[in-house]
N, C-alpha and C positions, 0 to 999 in steps of 0.2 A: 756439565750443565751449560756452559759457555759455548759448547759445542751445538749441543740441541738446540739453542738459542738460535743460533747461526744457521742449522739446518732448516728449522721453522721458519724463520724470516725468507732465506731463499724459495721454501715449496711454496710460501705464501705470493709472494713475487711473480715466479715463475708459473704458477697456475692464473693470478691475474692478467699475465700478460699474453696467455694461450688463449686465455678468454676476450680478450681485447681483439686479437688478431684475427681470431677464430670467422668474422662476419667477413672482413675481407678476406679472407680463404676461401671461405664458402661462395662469396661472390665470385670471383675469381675461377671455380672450379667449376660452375653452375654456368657460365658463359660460354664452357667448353662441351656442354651436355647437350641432350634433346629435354624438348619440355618432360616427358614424362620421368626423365630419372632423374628431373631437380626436384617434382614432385615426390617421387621414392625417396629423395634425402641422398642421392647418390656424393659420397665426401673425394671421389676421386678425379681426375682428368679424365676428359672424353675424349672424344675425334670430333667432335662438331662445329666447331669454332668457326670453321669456314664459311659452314652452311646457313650458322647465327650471323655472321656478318652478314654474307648475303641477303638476308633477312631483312634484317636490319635498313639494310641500305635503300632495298626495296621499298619498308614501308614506310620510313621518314627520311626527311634532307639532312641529312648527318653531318654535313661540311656545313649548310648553313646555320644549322643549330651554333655548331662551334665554333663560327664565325664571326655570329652576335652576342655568345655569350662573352669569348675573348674579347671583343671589342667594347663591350658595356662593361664589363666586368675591369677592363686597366684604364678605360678613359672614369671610372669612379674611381678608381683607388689613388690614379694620381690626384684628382681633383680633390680628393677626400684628404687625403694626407699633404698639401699645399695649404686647404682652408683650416682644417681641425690643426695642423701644425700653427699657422702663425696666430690663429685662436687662444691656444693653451700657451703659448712665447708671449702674445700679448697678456692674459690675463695677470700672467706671474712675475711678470719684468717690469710693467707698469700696474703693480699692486694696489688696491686701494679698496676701501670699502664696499665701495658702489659695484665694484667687480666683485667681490665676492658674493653681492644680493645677488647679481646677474646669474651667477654661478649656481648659485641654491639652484635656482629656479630654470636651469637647464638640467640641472641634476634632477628634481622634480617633477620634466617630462619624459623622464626615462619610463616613470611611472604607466604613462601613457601606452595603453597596446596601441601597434600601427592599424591594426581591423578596427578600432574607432574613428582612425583617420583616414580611411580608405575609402570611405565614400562623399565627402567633402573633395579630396584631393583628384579624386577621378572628375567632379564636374567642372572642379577650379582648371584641372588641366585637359581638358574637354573645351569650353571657352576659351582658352588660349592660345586652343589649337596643338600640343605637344602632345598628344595620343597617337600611340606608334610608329613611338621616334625614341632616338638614344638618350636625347634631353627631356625625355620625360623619366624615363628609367633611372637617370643619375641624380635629379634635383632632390627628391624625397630624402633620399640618405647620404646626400655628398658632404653632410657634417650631423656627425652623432654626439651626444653629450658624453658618451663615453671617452672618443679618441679624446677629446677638447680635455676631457680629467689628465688622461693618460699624457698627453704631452705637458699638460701642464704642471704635475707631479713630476714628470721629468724634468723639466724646467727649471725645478727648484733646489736641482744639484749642479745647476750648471754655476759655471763661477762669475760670480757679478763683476769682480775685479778686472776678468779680462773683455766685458764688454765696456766699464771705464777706460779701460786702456784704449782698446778699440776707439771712444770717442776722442781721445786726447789725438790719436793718429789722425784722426778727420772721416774716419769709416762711419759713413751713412749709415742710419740706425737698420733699412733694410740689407744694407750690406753686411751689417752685421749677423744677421738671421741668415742671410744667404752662405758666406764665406766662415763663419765661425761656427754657428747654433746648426745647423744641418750636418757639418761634417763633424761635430759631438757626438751628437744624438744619434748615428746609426744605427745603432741596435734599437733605439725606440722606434724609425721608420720603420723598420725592419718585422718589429713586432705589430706596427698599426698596420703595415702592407697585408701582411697573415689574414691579420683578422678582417679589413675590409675585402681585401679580394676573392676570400672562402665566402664570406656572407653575400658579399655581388655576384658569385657565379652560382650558390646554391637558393640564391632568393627565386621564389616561385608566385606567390602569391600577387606580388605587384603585377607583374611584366604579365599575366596571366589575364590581368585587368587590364591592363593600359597598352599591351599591345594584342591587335585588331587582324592580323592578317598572318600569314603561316611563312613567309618570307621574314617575318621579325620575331620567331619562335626561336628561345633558348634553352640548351640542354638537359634542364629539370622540368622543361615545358613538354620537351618531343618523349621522356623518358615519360612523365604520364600518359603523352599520349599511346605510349605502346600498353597501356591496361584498359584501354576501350576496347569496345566488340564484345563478341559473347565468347571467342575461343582463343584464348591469351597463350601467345609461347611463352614462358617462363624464362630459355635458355636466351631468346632474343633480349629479356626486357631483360636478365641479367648484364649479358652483353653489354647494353646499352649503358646500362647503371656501372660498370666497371670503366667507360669512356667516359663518362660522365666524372668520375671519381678520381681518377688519373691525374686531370691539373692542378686538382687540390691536395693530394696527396705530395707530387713533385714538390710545388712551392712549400710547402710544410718542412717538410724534408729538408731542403735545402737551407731553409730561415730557421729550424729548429734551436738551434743554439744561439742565434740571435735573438730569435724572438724571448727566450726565457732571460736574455738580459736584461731585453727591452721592457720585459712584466715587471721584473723586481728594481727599474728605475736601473740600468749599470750605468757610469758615464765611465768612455774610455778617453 
């Protein structure tokens, strides 16, 4: 019994995780085809690969898609993970009432779709001049109520005693954040980095709005663009959609284990 038990749970597993894989496989294989045998469902390696990139390269800026996406995409995450970090340090170290109203009430615009606020924010940054530009791209989401929870729940395992210590030595309360609270909390950076730099390189809908010109076109921008026209290669826009997928996949990969420390709050 003990045994089937065992056996069940593995087939269970092991078929969820073929099924999980299964799209990037497909992608992957589909990159290497001609359009018509990604249409047939073809599940194998082709020879076309070359011919897709050339494609590709032909019909969009492919270096500068991924040039503004990288660039938008780490000048938010750092800024995002600097503000939302000493957001959620401040709200739980300097505890009080009035900070937790505050709190509610960021937690409460989460509630908020960004599509409600996207057409106020287009005129607000339209008058100010920041349409199609990095700083318009990064203001919108350079602090979420989310990260600001996330540190701040982390926060509340750090140890108090060693930031009294801290003040008895004379360490500046930012110096404390600096020199003690960040080299803690690595796994919680580690975890916010994840999740803001997958959502800054995969966001389409803003940057789609607010930039105006094809010189500040980012890689979920250019990969639409390969589904316009009347006669779509399939093997190109695969292609494309595996370039695409590539950096978010690395960084994942590499902070996996981090980042699932950083979800369940670890302090090391």
């Amino acid at each position: 019994m003990r045994k089937l038990k065992r056996f069940l749970n593995y087939f269970v597993l092991t078929a969820v995780s073929l099924l999980s894989v299964f799209p990037l496989y497909w992608m992957a294989v589909s990159a290497t085809n001609k359009s018509v045998d990604v249409i047939a469902g073809r599940l194998i390696p082709g020879t076309y690969l070359l011919e897709n990139w050339k494609g590709l390269l032909q019909a969009q800026n492919v270096g500068s898609a991924l040039i503004n996406s990288f660039r938008n995409s780490i000048m938010l995450t750092l800024a995002g993970l600097l503000i939302c970090s000493i957001a959620g340090y401040g709200f739980e170290i300097y505890h009080d009432k009035g900070k937790d109203t505050v709190m509610s009430i960021l937690l409460l615009a989460m509630m908020v779709p960004f599509v409600a606020t996207l057409i106020p924010l287009f005129q607000m940054f339209s008058k100010i001049g920041l349409l199609n530009s990095t700083l318009g791209f990064i203001l919108p989401t350079i602090s979420t109520p989310f990260l600001i929870m996330l540190f701040r729940q982390s926060a509340r395992s750090f140890p108090h005693d060693i930031i009294e210590a801290a003040r008895i030595d004379g360490l500046s309360e930012f110096g404390i954040f600096l020199r003690i609270f960040i080299p803690t909390m690595r796994s919680t950076y580690a975890a916010a980095m994840t999740i803001v730099f997958m959502n800054a390189w995969n966001n389409y809908l803003w940057p789609k709005v607010i930039m105006l010109s094809n010189e500040k076109i980012t890689m979920p921008m250019m990969v639409a663009n390969l589904l316009t026209g009347y006669v779509i290669d399939y093997g190109m826009v695969m292609l494309g959609v595996l370039v695409c997928t590539v950096p978010t996949v690395v960084i994942f990969s590499l902070l996996q284990k981090s980042f699932a420390e950083g979800i369940t709050g670890a302090v090391k």
